[in-house]
N, CA and C atoms of all chains as a GROMACS GRO file, in nm:
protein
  591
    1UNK      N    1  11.269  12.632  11.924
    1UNK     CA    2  11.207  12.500  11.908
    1UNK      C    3  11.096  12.504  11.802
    2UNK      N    4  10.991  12.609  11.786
    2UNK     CA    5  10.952  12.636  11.677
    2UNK      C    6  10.995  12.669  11.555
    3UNK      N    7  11.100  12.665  11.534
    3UNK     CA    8  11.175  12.671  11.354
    3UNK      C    9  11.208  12.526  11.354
    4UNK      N   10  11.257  12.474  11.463
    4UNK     CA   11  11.310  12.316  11.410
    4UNK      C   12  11.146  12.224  11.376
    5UNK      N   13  11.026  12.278  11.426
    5UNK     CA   14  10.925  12.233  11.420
    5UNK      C   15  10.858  12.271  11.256
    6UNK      N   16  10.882  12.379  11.219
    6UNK     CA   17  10.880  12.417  11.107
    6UNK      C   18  10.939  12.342  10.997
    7UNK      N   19  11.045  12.319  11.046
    7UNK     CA   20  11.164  12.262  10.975
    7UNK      C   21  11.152  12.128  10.922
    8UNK      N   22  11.106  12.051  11.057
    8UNK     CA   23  11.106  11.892  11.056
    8UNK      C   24  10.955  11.857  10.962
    9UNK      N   25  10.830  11.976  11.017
    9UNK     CA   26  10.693  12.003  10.928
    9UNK      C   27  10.725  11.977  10.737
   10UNK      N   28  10.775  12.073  10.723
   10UNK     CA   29  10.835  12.128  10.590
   10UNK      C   30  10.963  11.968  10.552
   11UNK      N   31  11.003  11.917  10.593
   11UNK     CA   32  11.069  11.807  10.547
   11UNK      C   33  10.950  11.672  10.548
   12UNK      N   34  10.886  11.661  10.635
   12UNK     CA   35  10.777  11.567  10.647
   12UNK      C   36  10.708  11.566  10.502
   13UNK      N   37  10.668  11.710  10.446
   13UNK     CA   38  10.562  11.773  10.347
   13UNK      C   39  10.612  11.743  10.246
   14UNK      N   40  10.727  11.774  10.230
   14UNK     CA   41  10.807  11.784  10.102
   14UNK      C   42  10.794  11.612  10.056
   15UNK      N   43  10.826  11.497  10.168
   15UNK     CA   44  10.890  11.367  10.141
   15UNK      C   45  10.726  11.317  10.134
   16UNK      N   46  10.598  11.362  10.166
   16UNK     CA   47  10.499  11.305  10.136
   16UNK      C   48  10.429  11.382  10.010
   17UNK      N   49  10.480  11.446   9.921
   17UNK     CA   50  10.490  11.515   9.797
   17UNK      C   51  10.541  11.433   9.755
   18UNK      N   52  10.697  11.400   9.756
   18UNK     CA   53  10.720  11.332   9.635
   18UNK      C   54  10.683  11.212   9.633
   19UNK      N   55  10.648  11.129   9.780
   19UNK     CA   56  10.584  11.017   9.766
   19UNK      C   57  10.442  10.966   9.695
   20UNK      N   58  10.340  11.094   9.737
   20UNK     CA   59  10.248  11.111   9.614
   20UNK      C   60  10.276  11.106   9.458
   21UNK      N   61  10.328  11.187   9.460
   21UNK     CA   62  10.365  11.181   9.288
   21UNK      C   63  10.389  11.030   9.238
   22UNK      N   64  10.529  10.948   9.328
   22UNK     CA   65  10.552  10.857   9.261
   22UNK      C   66  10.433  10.741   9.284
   23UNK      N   67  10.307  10.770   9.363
   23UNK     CA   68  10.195  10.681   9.366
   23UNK      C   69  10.105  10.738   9.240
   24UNK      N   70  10.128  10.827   9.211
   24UNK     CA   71   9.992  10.891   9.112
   24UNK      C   72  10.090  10.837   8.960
   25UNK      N   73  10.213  10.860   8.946
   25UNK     CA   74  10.291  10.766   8.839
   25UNK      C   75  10.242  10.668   8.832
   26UNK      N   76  10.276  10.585   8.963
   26UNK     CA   77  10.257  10.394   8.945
   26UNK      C   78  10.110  10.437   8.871
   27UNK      N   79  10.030  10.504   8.905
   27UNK     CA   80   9.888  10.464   8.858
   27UNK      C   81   9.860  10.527   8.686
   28UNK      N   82   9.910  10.606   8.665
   28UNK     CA   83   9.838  10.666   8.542
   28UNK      C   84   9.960  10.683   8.403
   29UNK      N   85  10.087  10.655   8.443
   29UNK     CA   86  10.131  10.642   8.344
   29UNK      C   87  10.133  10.496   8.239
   30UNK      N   88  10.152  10.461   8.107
   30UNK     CA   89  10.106  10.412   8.054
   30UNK      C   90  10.181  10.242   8.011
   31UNK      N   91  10.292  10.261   8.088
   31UNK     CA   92  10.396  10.144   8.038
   31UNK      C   93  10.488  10.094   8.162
   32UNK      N   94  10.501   9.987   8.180
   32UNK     CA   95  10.604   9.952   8.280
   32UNK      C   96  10.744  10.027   8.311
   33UNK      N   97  10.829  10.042   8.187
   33UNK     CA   98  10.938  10.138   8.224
   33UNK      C   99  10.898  10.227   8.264
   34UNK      N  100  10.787  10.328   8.193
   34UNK     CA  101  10.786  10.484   8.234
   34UNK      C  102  10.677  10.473   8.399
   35UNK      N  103  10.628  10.348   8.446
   35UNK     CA  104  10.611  10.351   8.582
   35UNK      C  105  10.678  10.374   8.676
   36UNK      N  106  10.812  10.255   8.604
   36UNK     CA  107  10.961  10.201   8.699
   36UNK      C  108  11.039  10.402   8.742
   37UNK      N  109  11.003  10.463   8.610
   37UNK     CA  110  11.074  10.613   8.595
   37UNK      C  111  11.014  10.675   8.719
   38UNK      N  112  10.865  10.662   8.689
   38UNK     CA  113  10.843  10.732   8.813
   38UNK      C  114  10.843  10.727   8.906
   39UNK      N  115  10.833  10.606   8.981
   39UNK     CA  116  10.859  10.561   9.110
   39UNK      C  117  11.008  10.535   9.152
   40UNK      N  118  11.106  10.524   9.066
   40UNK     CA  119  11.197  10.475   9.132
   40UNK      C  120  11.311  10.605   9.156
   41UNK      N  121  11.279  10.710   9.088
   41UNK     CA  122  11.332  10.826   9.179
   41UNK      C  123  11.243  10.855   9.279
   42UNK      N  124  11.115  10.887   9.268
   42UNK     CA  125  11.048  10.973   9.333
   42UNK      C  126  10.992  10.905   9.492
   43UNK      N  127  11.022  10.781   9.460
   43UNK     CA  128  10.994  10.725   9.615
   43UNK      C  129  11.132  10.708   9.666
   44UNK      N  130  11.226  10.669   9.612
   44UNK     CA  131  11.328  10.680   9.709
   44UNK      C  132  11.372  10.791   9.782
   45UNK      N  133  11.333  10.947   9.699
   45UNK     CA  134  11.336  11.062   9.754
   45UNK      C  135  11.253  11.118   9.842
   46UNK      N  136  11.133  11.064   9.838
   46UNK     CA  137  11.019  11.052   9.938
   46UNK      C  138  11.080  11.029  10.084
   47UNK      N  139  11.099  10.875  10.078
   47UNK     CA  140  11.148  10.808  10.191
   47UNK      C  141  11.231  10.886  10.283
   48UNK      N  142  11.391  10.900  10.176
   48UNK     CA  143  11.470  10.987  10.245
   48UNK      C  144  11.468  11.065  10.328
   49UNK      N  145  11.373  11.182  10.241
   49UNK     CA  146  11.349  11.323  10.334
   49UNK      C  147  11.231  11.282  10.450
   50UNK      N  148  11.155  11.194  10.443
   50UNK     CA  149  11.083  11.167  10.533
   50UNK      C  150  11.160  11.140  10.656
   51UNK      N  151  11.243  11.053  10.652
   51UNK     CA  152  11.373  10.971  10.732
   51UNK      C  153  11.450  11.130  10.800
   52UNK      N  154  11.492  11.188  10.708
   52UNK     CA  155  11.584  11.281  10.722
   52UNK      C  156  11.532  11.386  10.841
   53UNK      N  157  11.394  11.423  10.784
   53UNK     CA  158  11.325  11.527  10.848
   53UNK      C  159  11.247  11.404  11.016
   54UNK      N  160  11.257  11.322  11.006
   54UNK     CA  161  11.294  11.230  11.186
   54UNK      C  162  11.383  11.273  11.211
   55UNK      N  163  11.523  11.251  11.150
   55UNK     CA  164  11.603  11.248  11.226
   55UNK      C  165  11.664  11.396  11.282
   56UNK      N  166  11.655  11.503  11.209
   56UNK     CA  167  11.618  11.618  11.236
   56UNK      C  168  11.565  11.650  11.407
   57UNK      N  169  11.435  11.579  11.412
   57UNK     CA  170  11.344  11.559  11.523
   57UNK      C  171  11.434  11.511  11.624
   58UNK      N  172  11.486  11.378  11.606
   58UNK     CA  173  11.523  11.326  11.727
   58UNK      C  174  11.674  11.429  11.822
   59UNK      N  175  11.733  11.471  11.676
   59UNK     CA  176  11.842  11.542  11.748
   59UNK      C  177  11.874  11.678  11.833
   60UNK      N  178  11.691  11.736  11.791
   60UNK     CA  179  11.687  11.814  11.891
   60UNK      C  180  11.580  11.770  12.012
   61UNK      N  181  11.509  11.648  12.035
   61UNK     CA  182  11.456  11.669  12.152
   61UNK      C  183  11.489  11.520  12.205
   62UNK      N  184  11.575  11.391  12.133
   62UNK     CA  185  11.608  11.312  12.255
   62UNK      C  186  11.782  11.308  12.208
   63UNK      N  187  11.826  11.427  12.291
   63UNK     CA  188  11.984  11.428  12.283
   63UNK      C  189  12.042  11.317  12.358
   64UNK      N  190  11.956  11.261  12.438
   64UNK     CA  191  12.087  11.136  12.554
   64UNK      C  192  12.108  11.043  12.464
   65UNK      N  193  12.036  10.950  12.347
   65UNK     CA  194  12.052  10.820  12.218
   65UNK      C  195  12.112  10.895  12.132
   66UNK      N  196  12.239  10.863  12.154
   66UNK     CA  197  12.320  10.908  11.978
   66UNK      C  198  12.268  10.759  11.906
   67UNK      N  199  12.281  10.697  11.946
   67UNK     CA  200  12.276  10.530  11.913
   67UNK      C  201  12.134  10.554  11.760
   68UNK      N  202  12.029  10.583  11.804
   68UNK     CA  203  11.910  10.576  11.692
   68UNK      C  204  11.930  10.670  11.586
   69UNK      N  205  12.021  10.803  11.594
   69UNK     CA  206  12.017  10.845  11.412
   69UNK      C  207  12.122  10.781  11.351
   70UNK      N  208  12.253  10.745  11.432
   70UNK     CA  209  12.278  10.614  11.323
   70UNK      C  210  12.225  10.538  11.262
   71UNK      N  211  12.162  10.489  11.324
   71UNK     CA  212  12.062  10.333  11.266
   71UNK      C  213  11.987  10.458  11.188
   72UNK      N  214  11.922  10.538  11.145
   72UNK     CA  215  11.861  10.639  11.048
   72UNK      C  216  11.902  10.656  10.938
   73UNK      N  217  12.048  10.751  10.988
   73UNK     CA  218  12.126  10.753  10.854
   73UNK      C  219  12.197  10.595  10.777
   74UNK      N  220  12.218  10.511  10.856
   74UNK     CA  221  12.252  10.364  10.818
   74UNK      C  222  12.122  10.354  10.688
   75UNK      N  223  12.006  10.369  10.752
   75UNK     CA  224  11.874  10.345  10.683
   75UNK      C  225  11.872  10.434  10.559
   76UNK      N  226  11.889  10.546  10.546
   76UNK     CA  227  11.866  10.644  10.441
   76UNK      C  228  12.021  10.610  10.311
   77UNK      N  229  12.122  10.565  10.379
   77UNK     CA  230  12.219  10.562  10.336
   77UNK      C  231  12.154  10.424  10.217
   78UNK      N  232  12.110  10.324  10.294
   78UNK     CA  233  12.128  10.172  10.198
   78UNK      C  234  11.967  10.217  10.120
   79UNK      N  235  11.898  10.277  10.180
   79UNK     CA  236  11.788  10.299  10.079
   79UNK      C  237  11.819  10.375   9.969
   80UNK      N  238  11.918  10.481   9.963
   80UNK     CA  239  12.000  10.558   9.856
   80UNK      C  240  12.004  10.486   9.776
   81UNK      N  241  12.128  10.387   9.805
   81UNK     CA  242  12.184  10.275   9.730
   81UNK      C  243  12.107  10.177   9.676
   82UNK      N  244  12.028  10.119   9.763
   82UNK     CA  245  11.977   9.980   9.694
   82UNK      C  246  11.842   9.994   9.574
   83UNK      N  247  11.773  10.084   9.634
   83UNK     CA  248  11.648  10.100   9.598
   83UNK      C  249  11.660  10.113   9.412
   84UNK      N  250  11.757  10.264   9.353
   84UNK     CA  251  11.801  10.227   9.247
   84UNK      C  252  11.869  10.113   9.196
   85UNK      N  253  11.930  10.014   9.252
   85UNK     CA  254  11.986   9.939   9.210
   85UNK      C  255  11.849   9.795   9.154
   86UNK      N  256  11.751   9.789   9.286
   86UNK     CA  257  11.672   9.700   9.247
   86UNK      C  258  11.559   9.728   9.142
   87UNK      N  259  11.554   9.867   9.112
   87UNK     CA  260  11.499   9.961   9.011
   87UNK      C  261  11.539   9.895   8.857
   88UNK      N  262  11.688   9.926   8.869
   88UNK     CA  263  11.747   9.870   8.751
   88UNK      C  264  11.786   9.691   8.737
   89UNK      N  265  11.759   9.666   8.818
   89UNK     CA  266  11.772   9.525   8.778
   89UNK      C  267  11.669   9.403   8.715
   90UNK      N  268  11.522   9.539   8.802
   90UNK     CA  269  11.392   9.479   8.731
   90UNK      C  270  11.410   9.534   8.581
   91UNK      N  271  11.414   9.641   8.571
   91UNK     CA  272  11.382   9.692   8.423
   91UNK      C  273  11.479   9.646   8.320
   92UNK      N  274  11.586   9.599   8.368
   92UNK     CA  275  11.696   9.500   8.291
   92UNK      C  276  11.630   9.351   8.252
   93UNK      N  277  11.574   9.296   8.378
   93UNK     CA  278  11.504   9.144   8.339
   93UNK      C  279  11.396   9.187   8.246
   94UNK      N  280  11.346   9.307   8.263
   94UNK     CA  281  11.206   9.284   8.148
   94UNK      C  282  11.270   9.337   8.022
   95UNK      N  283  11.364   9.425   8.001
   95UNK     CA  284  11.386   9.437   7.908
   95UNK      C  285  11.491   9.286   7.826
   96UNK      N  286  11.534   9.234   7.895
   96UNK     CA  287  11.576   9.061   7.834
   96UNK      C  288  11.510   8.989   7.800
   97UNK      N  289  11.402   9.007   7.886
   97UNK     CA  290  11.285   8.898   7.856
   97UNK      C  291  11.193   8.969   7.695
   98UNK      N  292  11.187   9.088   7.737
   98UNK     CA  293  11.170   9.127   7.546
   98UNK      C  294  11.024   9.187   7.617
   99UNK      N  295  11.000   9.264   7.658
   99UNK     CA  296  10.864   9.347   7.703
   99UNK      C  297  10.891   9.499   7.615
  100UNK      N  298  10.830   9.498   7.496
  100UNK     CA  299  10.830   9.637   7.397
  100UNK      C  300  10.804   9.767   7.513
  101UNK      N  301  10.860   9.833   7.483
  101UNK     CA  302  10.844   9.986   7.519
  101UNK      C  303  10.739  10.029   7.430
  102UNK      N  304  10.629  10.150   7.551
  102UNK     CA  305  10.485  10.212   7.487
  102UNK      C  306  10.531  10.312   7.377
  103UNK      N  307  10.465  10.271   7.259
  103UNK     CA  308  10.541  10.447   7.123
  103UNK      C  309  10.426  10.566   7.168
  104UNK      N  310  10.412  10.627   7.096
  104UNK     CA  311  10.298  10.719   7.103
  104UNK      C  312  10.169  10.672   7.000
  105UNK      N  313  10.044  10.670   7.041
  105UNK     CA  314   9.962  10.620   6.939
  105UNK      C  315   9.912  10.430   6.980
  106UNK      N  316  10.012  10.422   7.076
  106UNK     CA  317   9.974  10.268   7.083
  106UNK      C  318   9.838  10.253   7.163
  107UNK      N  319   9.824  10.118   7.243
  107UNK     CA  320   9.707  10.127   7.334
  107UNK      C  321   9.777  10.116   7.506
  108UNK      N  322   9.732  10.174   7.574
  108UNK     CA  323   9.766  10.191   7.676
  108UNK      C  324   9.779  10.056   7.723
  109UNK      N  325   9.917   9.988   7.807
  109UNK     CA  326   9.901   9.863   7.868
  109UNK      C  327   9.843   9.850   8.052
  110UNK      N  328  10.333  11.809  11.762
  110UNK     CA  329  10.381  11.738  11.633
  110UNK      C  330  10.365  11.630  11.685
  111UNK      N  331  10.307  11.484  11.753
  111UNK     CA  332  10.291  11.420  11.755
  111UNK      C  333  10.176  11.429  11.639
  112UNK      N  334  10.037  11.485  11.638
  112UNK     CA  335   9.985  11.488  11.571
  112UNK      C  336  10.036  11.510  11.395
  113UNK      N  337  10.120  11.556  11.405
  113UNK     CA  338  10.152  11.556  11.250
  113UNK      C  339  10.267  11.431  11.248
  114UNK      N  340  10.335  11.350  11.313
  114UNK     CA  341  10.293  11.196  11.247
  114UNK      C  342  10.269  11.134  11.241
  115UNK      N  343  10.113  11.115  11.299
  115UNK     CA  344   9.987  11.083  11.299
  115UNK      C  345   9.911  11.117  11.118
  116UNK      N  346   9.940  11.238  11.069
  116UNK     CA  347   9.870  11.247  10.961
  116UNK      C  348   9.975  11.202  10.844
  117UNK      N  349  10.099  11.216  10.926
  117UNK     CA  350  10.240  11.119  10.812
  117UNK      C  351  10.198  10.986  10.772
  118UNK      N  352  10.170  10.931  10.899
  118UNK     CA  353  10.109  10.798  10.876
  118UNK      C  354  10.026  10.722  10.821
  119UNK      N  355   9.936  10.865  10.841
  119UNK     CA  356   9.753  10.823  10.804
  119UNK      C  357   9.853  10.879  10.595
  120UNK      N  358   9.856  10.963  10.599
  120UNK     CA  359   9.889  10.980  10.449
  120UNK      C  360  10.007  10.883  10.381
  121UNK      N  361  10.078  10.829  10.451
  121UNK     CA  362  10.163  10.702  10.404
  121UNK      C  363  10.080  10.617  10.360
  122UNK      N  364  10.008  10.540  10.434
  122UNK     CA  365   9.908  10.457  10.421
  122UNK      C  366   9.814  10.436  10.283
  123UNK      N  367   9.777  10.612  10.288
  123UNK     CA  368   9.674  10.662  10.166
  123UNK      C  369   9.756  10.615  10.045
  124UNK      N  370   9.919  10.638  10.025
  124UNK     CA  371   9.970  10.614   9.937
  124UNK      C  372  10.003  10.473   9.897
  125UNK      N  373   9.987  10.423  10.038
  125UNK     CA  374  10.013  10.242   9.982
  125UNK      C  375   9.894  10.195   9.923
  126UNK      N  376   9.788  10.244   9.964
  126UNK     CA  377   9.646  10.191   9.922
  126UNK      C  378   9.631  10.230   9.764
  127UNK      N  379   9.709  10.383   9.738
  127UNK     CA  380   9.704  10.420   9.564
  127UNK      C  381   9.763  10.280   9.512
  128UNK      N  382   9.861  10.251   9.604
  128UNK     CA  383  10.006  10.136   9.525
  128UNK      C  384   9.961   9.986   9.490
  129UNK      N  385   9.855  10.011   9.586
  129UNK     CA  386   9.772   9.817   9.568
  129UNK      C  387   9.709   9.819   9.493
  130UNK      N  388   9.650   9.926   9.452
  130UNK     CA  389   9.588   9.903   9.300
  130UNK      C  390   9.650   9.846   9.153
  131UNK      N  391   9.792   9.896   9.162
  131UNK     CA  392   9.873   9.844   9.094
  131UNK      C  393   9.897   9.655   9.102
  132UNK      N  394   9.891   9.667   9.218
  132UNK     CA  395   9.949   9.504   9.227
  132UNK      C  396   9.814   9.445   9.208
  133UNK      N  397   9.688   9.459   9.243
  133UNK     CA  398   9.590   9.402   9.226
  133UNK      C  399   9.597   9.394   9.071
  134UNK      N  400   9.571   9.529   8.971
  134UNK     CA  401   9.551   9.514   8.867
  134UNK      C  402   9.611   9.492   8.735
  135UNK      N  403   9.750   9.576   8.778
  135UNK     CA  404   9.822   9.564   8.686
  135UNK      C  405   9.833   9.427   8.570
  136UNK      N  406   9.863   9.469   8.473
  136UNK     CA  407   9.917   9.351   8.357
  136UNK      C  408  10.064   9.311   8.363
  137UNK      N  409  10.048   9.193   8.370
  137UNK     CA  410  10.205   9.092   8.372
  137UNK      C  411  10.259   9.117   8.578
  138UNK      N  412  10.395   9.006   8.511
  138UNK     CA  413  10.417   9.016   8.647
  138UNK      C  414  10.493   9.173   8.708
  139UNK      N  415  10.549   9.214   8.608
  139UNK     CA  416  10.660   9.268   8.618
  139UNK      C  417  10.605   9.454   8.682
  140UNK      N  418  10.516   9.434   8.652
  140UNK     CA  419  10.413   9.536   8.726
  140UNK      C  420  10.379   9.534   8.874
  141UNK      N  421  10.340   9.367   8.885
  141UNK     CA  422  10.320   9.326   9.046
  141UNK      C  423  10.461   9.341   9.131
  142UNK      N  424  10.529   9.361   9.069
  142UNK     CA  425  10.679   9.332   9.153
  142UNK      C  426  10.741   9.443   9.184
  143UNK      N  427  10.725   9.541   9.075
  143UNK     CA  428  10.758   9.655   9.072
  143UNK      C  429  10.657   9.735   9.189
  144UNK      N  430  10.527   9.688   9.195
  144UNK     CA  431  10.448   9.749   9.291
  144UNK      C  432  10.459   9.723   9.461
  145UNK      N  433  10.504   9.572   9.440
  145UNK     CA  434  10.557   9.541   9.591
  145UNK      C  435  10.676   9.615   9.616
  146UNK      N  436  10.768   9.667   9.575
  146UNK     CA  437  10.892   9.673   9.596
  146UNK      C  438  10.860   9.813   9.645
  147UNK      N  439  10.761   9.898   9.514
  147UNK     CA  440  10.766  10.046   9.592
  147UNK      C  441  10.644  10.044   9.750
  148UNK      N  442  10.576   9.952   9.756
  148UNK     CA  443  10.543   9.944   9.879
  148UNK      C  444  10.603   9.912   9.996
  149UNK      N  445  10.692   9.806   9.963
  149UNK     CA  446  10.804   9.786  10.060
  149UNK      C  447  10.912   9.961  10.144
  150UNK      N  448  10.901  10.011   9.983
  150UNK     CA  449  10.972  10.141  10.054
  150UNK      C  450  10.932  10.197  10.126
  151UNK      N  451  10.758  10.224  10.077
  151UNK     CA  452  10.679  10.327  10.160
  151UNK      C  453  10.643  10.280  10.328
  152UNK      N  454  10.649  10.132  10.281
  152UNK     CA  455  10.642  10.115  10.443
  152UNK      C  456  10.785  10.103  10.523
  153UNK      N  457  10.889  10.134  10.468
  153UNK     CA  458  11.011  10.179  10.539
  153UNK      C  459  10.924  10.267  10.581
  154UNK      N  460  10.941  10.402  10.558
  154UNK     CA  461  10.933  10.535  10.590
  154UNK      C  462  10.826  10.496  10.695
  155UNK      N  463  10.692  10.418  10.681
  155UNK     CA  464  10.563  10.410  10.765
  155UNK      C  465  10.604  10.394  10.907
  156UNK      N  466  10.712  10.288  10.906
  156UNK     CA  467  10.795  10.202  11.035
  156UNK      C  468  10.854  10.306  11.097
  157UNK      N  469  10.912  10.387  11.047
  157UNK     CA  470  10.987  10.506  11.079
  157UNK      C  471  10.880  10.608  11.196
  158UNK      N  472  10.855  10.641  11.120
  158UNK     CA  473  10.663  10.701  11.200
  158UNK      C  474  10.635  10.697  11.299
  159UNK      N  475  10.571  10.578  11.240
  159UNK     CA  476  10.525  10.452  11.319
  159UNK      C  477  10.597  10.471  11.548
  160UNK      N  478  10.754  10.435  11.498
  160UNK     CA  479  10.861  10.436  11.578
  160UNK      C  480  10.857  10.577  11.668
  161UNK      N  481  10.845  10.680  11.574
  161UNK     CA  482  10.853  10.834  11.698
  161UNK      C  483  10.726  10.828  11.734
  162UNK      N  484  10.611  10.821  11.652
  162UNK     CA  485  10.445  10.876  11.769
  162UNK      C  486  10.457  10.749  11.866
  163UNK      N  487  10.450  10.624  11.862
  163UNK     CA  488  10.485  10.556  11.983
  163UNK      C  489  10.528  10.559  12.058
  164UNK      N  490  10.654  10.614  12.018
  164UNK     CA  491  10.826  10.633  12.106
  164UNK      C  492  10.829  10.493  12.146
  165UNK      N  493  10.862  10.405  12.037
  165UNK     CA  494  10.917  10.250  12.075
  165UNK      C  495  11.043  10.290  11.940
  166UNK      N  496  11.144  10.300  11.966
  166UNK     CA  497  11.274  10.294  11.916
  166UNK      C  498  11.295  10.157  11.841
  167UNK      N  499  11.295  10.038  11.886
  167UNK     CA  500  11.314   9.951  11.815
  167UNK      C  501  11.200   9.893  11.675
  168UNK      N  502  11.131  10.027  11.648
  168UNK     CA  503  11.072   9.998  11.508
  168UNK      C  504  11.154  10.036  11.400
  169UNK      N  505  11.276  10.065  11.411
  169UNK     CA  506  11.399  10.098  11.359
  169UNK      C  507  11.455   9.980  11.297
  170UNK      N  508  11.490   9.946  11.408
  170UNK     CA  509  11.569   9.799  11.375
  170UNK      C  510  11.434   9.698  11.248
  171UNK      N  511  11.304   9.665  11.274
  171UNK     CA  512  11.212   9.617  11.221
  171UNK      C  513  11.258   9.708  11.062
  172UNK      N  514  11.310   9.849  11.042
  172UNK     CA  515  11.269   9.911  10.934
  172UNK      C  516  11.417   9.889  10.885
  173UNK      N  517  11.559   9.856  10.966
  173UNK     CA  518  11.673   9.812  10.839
  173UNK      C  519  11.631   9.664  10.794
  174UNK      N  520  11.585   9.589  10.893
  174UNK     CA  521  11.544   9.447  10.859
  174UNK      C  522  11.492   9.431  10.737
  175UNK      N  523  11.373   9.550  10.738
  175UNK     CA  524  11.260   9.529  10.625
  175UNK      C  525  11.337   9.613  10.491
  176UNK      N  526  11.414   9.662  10.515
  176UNK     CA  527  11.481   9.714  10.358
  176UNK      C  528  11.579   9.640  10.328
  177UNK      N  529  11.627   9.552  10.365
  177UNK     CA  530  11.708   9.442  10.272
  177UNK      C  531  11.631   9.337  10.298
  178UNK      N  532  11.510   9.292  10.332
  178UNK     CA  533  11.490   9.211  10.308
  178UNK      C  534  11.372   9.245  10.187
  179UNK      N  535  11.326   9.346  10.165
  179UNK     CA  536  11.262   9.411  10.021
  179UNK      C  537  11.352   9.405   9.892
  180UNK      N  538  11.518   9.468   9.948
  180UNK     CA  539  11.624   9.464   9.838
  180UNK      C  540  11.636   9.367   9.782
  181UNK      N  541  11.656   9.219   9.883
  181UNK     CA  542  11.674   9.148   9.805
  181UNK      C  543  11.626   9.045   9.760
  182UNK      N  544  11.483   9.083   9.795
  182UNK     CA  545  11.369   9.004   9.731
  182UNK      C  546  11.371   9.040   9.596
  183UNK      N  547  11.357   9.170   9.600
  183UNK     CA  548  11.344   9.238   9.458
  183UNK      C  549  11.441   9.164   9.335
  184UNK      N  550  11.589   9.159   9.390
  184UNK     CA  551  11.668   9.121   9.296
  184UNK      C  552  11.625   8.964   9.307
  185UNK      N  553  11.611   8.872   9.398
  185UNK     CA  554  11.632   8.753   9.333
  185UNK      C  555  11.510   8.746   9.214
  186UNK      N  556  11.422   8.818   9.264
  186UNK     CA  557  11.247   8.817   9.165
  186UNK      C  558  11.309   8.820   9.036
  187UNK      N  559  11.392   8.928   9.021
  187UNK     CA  560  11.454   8.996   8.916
  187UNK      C  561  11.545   8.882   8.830
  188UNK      N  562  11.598   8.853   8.942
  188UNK     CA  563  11.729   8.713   8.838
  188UNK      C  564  11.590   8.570   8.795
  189UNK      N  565  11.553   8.543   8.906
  189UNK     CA  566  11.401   8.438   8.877
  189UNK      C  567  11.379   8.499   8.732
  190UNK      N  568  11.297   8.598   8.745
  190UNK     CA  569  11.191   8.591   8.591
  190UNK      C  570  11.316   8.619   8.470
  191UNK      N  571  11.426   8.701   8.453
  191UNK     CA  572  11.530   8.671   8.366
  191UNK      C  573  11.606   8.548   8.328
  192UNK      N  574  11.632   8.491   8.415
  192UNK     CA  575  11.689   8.346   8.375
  192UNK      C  576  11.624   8.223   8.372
  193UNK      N  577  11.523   8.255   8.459
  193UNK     CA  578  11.460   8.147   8.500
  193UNK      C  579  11.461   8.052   8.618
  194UNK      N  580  11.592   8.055   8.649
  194UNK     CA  581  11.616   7.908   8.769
  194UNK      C  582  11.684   8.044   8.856
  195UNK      N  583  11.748   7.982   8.949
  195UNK     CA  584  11.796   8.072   9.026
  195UNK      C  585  11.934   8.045   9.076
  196UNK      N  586  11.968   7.919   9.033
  196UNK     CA  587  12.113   7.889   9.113
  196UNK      C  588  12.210   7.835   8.943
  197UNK      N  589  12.206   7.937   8.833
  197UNK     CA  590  12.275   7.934   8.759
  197UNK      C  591  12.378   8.001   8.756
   0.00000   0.00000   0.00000
């Protein structure tokens, strides 16, 4: 029971790592796309393993509910999916709407 | 490990509070939207949490609710500020 505690620890850590990162992106990088870059892998991968490393949890200490890591993996599954998708659909409208990409040398927006 | 997601939580949190800075300050919209949306995620995961240190199971259900209804906020935002109208 202590390695799965380890285990579920170490998945918790990992998914609030990459969730940091993609908060310290949103904040200090310099342009809307290269925000969208950082956050929109790095939090959906966040989430995941956060999710993942629950469900981990639940399957070794409440075995009688099969019923709730479905609804988990259901959850990790459409956050996979959607999250990039609504990623790219913003950075598609701004790039239509005509929002320049940062060069090097410009002023930070 | 109750206590550690207790500090999941408390550090989820820390990260939404980095994320409102964005939406508070950011320039244009497309910044604010982009900032709700990754908050929307982070508070998936929060709900999640949230759900085992309680042990109330149905913060689950509250957390598929709340990811399509983030998804597809996001996209209509998305078709809104590209086209403009919404039922073209």
């Amino acid at each position: 029971m202590v390695l799965i505690h380890i285990l579920v620890s170490f998945l918790l850590g990992t998914g609030l790592f990459f969730t940091f990162v993609g908060s310290i992106g949103l904040l200090r990088f310099p342009d809307f796309y290269t925000r969208l870059h950082a956050t929109g892998k790095c939090d959906t991968l966040g989430a995941g393993l956060i999710i993942l490393g629950l469900l981990v949890y639940h399957f070794f200490h409440y075995t009688e509910t099969p019923l709730i890591p479905t609804k988990l993996v259901f959850l990790i599954f459409f956050i996979f999916i959607a999250n990039p998708t609504a990623t790219h659909a913003l950075m598609k409208a701004a790039y239509q709407i005509g929002i320049k990409p940062w060069r090097l040398g410009e002023k930070r927006q | 490990m109750i206590s550690i997601f207790l500090a999941t939580g408390i550090l989820i949190s820390i990260a939404i509070g980095l994320s409102l800075y964005r939406v508070v300050k950011g320039p244009g919209i497309f910044n604010r939207t982009a900032a709700v949306n990754i908050i929307g995620t982070k508070t998936i995961a929060l709900l999640v949490v949230m759900g085992y240190y309680f042990e109330r199971p149905y913060f689950f259900d509250i957390a598929l609710l709340y990811a399509m209804i983030n998804f597809i906020g996001t996209l209509v935002f998305a078709k809104y500020l590209e086209k403009g109208n919404l039922w073209s």
